[in-house]
FIVEXLO-752970 format. One record per residue (C-alpha): chain; z, y, x; residue number from 1. Coordinates in nm, 4 decimals. Example, Ala and Ser with C-alpha at 12.3 -4.5 7.8 and 13.67 -1.06 7.14 Angstrom:
BEGIN
PT  cadena        c3        c2        c1  num
PT       A    0.7800   -0.4500    1.2300    1
PT       A    0.7140   -0.1060    1.3670    2
end
This chain:
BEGIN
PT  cadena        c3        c2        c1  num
PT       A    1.5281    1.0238   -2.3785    1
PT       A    1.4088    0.6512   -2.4442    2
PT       A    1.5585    0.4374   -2.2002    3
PT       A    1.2773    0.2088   -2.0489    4
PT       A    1.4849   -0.1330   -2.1681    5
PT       A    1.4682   -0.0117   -2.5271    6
PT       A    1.2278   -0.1144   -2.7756    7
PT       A    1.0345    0.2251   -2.8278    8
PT       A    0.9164    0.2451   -3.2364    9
PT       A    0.5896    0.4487   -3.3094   10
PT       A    0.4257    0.5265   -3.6566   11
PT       A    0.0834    0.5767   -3.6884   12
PT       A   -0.0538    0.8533   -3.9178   13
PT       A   -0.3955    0.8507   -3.9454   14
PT       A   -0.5222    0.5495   -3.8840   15
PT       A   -0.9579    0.6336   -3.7994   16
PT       A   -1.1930    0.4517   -3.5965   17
PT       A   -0.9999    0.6111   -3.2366   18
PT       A   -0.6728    0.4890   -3.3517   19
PT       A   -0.7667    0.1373   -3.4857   20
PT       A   -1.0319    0.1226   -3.1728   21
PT       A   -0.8119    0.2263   -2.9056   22
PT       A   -0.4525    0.3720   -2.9695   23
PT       A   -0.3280    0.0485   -3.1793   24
PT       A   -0.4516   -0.2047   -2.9306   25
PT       A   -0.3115    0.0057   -2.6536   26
PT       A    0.0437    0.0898   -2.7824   27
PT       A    0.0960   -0.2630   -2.8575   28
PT       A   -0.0217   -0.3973   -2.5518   29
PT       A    0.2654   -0.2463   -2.3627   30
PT       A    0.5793   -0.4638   -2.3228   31
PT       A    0.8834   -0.2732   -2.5353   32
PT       A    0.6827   -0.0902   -2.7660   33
PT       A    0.6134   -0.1409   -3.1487   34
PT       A    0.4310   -0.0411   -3.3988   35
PT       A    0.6494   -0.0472   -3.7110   36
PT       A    0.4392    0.1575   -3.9783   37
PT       A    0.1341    0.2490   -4.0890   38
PT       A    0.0271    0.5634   -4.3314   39
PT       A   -0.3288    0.6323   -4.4009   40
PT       A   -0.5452    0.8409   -4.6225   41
PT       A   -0.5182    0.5416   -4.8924   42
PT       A   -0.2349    0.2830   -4.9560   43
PT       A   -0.5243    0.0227   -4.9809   44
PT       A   -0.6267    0.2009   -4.6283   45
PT       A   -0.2813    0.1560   -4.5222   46
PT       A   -0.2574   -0.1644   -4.6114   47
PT       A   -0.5972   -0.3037   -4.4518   48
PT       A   -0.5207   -0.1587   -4.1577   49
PT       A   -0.1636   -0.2925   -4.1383   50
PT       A   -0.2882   -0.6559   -4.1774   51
PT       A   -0.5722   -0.6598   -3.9351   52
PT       A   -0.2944   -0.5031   -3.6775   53
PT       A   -0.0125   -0.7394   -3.7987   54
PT       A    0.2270   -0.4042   -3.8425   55
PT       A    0.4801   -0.5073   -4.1363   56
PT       A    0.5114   -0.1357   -4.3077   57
PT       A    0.3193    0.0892   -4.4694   58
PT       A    0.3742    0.4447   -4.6380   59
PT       A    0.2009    0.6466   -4.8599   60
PT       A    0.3169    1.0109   -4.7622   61
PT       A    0.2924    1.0953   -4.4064   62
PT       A    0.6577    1.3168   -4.4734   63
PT       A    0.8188    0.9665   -4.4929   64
PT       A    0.6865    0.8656   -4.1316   65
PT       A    0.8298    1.1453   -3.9925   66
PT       A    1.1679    1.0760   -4.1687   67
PT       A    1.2105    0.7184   -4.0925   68
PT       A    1.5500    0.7534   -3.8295   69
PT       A    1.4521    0.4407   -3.6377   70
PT       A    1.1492    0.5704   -3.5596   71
PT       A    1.1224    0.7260   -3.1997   72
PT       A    0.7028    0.8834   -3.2296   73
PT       A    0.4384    0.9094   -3.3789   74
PT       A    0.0831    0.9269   -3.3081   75
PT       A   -0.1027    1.1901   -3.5133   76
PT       A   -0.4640    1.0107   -3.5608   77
PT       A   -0.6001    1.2772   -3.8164   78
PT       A   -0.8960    1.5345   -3.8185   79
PT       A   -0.7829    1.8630   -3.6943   80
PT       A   -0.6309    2.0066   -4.0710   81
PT       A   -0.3148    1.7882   -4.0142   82
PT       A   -0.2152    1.8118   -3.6218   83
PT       A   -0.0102    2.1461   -3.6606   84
PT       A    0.1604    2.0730   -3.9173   85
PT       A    0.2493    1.7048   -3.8721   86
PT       A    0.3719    1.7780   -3.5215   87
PT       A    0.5353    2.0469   -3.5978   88
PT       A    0.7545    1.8085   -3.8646   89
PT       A    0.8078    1.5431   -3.5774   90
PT       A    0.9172    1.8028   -3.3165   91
PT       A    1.1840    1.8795   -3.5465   92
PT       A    1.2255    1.5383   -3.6667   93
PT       A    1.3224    1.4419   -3.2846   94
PT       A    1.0393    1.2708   -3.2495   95
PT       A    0.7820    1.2267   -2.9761   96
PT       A    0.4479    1.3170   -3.0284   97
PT       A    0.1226    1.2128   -2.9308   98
PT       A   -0.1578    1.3836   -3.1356   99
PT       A   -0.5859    1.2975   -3.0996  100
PT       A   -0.7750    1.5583   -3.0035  101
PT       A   -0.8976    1.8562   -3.1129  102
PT       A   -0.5692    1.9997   -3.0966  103
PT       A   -0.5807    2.1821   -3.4321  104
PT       A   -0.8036    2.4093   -3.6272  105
PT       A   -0.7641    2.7454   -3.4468  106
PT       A   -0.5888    2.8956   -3.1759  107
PT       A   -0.3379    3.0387   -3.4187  108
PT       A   -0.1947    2.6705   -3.5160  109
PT       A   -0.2204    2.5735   -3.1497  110
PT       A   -0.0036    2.8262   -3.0671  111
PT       A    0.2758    2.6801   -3.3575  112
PT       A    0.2860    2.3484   -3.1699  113
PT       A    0.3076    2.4849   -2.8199  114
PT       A    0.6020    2.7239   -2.9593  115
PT       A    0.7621    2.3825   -3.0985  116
PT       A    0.6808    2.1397   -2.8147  117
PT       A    0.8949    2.4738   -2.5860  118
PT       A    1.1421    2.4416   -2.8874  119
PT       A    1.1965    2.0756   -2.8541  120
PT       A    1.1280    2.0485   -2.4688  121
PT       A    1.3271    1.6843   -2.5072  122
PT       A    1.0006    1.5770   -2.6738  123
PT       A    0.7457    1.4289   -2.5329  124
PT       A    0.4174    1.6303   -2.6445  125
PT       A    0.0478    1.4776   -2.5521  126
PT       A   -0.2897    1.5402   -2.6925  127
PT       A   -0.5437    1.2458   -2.6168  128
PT       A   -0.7508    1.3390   -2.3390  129
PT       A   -1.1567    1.3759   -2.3176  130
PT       A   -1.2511    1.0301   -2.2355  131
PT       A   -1.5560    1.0823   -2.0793  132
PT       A   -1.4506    1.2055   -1.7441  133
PT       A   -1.1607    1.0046   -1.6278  134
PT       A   -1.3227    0.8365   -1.3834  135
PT       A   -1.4699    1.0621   -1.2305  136
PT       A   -1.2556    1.4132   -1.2322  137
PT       A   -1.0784    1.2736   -0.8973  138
PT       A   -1.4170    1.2826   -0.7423  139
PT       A   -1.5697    1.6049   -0.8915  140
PT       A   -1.2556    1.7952   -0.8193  141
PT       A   -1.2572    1.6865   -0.4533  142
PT       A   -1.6023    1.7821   -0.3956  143
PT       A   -1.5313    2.1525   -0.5566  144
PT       A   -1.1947    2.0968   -0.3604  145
PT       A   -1.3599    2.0582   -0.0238  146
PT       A   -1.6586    2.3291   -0.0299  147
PT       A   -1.9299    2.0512   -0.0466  148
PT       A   -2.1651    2.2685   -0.3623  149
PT       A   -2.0172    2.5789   -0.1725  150
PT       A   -1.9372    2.9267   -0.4257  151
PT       A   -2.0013    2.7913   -0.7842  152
PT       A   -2.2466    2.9603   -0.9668  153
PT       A   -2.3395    2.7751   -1.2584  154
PT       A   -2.1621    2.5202   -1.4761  155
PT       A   -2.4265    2.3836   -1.7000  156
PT       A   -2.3506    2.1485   -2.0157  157
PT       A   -2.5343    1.9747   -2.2706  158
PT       A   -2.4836    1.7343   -2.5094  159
PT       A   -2.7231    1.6758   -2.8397  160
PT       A   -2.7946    1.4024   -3.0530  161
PT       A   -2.9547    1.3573   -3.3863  162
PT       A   -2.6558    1.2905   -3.6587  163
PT       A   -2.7521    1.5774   -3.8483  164
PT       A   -3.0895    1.5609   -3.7925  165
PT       A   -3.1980    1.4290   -4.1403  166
PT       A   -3.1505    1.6427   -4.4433  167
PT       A   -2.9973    1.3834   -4.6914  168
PT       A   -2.7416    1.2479   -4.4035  169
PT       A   -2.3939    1.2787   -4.5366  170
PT       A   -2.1466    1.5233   -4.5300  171
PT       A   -1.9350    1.4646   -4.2360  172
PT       A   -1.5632    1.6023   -4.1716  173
PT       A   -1.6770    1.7415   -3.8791  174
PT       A   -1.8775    2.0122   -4.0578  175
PT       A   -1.6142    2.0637   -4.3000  176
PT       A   -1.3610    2.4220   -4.1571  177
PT       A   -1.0857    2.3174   -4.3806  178
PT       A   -1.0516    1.9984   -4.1937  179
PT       A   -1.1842    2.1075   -3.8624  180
PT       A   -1.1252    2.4436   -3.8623  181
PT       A   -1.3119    2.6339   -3.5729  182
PT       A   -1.4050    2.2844   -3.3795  183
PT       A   -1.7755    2.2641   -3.3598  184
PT       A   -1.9868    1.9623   -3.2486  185
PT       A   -1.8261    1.8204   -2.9138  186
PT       A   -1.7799    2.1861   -2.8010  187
PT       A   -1.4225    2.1168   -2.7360  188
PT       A   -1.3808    1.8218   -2.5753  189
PT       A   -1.6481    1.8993   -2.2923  190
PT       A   -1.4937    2.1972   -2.2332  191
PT       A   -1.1903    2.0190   -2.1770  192
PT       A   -1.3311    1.8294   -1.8931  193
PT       A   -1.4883    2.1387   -1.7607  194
PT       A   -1.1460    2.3187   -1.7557  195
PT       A   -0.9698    2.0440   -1.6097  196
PT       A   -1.2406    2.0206   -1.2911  197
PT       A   -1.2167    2.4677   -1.2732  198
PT       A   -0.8438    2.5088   -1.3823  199
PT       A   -0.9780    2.8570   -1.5324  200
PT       A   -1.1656    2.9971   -1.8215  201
PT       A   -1.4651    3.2140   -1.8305  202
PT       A   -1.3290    3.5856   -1.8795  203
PT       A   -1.5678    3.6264   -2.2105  204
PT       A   -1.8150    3.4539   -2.3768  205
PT       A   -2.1365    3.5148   -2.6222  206
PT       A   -2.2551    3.2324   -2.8380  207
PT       A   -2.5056    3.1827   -3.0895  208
PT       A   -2.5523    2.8594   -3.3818  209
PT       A   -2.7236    2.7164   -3.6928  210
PT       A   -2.6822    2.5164   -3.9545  211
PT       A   -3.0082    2.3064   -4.0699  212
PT       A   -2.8927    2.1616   -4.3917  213
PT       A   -2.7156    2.4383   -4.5391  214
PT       A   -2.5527    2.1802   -4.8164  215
PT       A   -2.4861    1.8488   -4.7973  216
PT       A   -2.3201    1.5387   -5.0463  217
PT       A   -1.9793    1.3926   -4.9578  218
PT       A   -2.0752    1.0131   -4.9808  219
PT       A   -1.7134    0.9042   -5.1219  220
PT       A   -1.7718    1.2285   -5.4384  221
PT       A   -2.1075    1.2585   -5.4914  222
PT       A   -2.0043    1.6737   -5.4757  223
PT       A   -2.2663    1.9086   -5.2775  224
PT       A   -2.1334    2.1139   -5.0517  225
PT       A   -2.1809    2.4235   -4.8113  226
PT       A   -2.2162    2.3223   -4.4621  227
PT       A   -1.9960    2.5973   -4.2570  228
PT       A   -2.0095    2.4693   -3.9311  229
PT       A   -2.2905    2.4788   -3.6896  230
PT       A   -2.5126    2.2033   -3.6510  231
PT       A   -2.6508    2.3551   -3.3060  232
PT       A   -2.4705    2.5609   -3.0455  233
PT       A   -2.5320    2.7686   -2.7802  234
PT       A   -2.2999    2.9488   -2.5606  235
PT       A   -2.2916    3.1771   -2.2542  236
PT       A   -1.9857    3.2629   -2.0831  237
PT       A   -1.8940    3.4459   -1.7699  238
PT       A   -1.6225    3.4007   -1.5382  239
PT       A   -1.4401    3.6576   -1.3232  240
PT       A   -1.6081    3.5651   -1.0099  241
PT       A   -1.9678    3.6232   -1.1674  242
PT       A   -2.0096    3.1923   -1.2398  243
PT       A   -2.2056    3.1759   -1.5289  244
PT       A   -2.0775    2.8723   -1.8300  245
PT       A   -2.4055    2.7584   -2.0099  246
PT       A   -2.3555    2.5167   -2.3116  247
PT       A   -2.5831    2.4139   -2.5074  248
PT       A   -2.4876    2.1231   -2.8398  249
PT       A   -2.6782    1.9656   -3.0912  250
PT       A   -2.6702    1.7360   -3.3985  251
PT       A   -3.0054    1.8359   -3.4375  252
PT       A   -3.1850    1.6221   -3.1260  253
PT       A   -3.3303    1.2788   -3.2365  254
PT       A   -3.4284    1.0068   -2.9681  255
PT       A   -3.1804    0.9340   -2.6694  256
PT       A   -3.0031    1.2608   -2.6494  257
PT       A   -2.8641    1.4243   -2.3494  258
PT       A   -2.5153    1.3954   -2.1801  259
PT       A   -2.4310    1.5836   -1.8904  260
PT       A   -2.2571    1.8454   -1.6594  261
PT       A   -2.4645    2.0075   -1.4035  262
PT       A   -2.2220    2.2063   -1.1335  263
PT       A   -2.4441    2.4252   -0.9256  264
PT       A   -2.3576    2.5684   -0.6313  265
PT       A   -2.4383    2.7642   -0.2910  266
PT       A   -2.4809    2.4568   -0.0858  267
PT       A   -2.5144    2.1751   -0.3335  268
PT       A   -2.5660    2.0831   -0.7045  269
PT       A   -2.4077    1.7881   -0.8672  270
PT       A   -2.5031    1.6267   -1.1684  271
PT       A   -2.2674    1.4411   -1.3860  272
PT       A   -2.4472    1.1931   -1.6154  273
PT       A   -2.2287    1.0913   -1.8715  274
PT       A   -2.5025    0.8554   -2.0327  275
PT       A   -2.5534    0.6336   -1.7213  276
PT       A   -2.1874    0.7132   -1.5831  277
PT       A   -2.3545    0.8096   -1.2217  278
PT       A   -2.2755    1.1185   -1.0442  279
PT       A   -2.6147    1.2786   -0.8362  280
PT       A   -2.5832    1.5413   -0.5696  281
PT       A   -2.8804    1.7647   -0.4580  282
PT       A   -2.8841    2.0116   -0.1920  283
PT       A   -2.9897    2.3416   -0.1827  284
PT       A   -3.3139    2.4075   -0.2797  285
PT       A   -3.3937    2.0582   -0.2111  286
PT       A   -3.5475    1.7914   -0.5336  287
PT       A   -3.4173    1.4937   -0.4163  288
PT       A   -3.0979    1.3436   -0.5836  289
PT       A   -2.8413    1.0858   -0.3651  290
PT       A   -2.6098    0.9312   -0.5957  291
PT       A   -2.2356    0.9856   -0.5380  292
PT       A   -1.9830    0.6866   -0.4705  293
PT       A   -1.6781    0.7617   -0.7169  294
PT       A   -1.3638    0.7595   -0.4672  295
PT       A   -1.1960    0.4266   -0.4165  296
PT       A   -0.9030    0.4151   -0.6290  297
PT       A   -0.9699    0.6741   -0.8496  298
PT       A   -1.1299    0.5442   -1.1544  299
PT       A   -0.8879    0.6058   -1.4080  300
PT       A   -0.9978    0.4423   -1.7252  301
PT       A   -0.8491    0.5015   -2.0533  302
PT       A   -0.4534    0.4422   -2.0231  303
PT       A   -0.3555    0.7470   -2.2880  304
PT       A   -0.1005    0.4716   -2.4623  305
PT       A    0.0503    0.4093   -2.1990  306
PT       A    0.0824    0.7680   -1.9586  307
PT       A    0.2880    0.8986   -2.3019  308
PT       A    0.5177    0.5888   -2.3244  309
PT       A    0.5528    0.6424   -1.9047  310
PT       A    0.6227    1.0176   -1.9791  311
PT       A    0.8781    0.8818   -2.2657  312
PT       A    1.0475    0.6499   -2.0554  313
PT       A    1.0661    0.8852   -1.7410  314
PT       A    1.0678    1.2067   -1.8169  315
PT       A    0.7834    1.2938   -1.6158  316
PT       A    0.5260    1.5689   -1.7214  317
PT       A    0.2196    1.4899   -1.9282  318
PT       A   -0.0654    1.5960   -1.7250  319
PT       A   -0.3796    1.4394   -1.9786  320
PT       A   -0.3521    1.6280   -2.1655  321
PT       A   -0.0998    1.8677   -2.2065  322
PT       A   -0.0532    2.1321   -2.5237  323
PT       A   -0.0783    2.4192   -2.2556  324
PT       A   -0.4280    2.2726   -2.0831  325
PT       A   -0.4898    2.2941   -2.5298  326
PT       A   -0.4266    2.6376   -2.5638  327
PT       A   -0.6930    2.7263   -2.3377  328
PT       A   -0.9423    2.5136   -2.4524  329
PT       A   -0.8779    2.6174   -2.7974  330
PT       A   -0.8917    2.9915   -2.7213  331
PT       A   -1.2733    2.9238   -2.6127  332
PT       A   -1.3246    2.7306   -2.9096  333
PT       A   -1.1885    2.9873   -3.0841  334
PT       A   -1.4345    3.3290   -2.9091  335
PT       A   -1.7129    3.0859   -2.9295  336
PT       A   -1.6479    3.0536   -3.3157  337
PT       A   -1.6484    3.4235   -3.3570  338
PT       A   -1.9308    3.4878   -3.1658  339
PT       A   -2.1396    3.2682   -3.3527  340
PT       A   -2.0301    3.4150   -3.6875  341
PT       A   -2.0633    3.7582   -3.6192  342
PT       A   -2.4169    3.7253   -3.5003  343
PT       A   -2.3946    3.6902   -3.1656  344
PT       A   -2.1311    3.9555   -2.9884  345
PT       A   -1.9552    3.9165   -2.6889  346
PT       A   -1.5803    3.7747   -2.7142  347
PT       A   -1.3207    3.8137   -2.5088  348
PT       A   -1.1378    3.4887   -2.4315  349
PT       A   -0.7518    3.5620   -2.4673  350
end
């Protein structure tokens, strides 16, 4: 355990637009912590990044993060291919870890860092959180909490916009499986939110998905390509109280796109628009929308950095978001995945 007057050392591997946005800025805003190293996909990556961040170290092989001894985490910034693996290495290494989202590729390499994070239970484990929610979840839970849209009987998401919508776009690592692996579109990380408001998962789930552009150019190559993972996805699921999970995502959708959760219930329906960040509740049968005040207090902002150094320093449990609340998610993933590639059957999600 870290001891809250010791400096706390954290190497970055991966170093993307989330971590150069967000996680650097945030980890060394917080008094006692460092930064101390930097490993990329690139030295000259590396290097850039190091300078704009004023962090005096680089390396070229993420291996020799892991090994440094005076390091005490690391923050796994990746795509998907390398978040098994790498925390796996740091789990055994000693080290804390927190790790971007989606957890990994599949369910089966989700399961090898939950087995490790049990392993290593001295080790801080966190996967960053959906963002999209935090202010809001203390408000949507309370009003499924309290009975105000009475027995839930549809959870409705969508969420399109047009990246893939022209033909000679780019080929993107997010429609690449050997670096995504069965992540598809933003899939995941609504689901996320959804599970966190429910705390349970539909008991199966039917899905169906296309791909537009069925090859596309890697921009740093110039290779074509086979484009594996859907480009437009939509799901049905059914939970063990008859609720009914809708889902419908696009890269396909030019113009504004959509961004929203609609809860529906008995007594009330409420609509969660991510796009203006304004909650709406409807009654029954009723048309006309009353826009909900978010609980004082409860806006929650983005404060991943520093809820892992807190759970570091204290010992207290990660709660966004943890590798069990992963698991699940990634077992949906996962049945929604197979679904869609055998043609549309119904998965069990297990």
């Amino acid at each position: 355990m870290v001891n809250d007057l010791k400096e706390l050392r954290i190497g970055i591997i991966g170093a993307g637009a989330n971590t150069r946005l967000m996680h650097l800025p945030g980890f060394q805003a917080i008094e006692g912590v460092s930064v101390d190293v930097i490993c990329n996909r690139s030295e000259e990556s590396s290097r850039k990044v190091a300078d704009d961040f004023g962090v005096s170290r680089i390396e070229t092989n993420w291996h020799q993060v892991i090994a440094d001894p005076t390091l005490d985490a690391v923050m796994i910034g990746t795509w998907p291919y390398l978040h098994a693996e790498a925390t796996v290495a740091a789990l055994e290494a000693g080290k804390h870890v927190l790790t971007e989202a989606r957890m990994a590729r599949d369910k089966q390499e989700a399961e090898r860092m939950l087995v490790a994070s049990r392993a290593h239970g001295d080790c801080v484990t966190q996967i960053v959180p959906a963002p999209m929610s935090l202010d809001f979840d203390a408000t949507v839970m309370d009003l499924l909490a309290t009975g105000r849209l009475g027995r839930l009987r549809e959870i409705c998401v969508t969420h399109t916009g047009g990246q893939f919508a022209r033909s000679d776009a780019p080929m993107s690592w997010r429609q690449d499986r050997e670096l995504s692996g069965c992540n598809m579109l933003t899939l995941g990380i609504f689901y996320e939110i959804i599970r966190r408001w429910l705390g349970r998962d539909p008991t199966s789930i039917v899905a169906t998905g296309s791909v537009a552009t069925p090859e596309r150019t890697w921009p740093d190559t110039g290779e074509s390509v086979r484009v594996r993972i859907p480009e437009s996805v939509t799901c049905l699921g059914t939970y063990e109280d008859g609720a009914r999970l809708v889902g419908h995502f696009s890269g396909l959708e030019s113009g504004q796109g959509r961004s929203e959760i609609r809860l529906n219930g008995s007594e009330a329906s409420l609509r969660v628009d991510f796009s203006r960040g304004e909650l709406y509740l409807a009654a029954a049968g009723e048309t006309d929308e009353t826009a909900v005040a978010i609980l004082e207090g409860t806006r929650r902002g983005w404060r991943v950095e520093a809820d892992f150094v807190h759970s570091i320093r204290t010992g207290n449990p990660v709660r966004l978001t943890s590798f069990e609340d992963g698991i699940r998610y990634m077992m949906v993933t996962e049945a929604i995945a197979q679904s869609v590639e055998s043609g549309g059957t119904v998965q069990p999600v297990s």
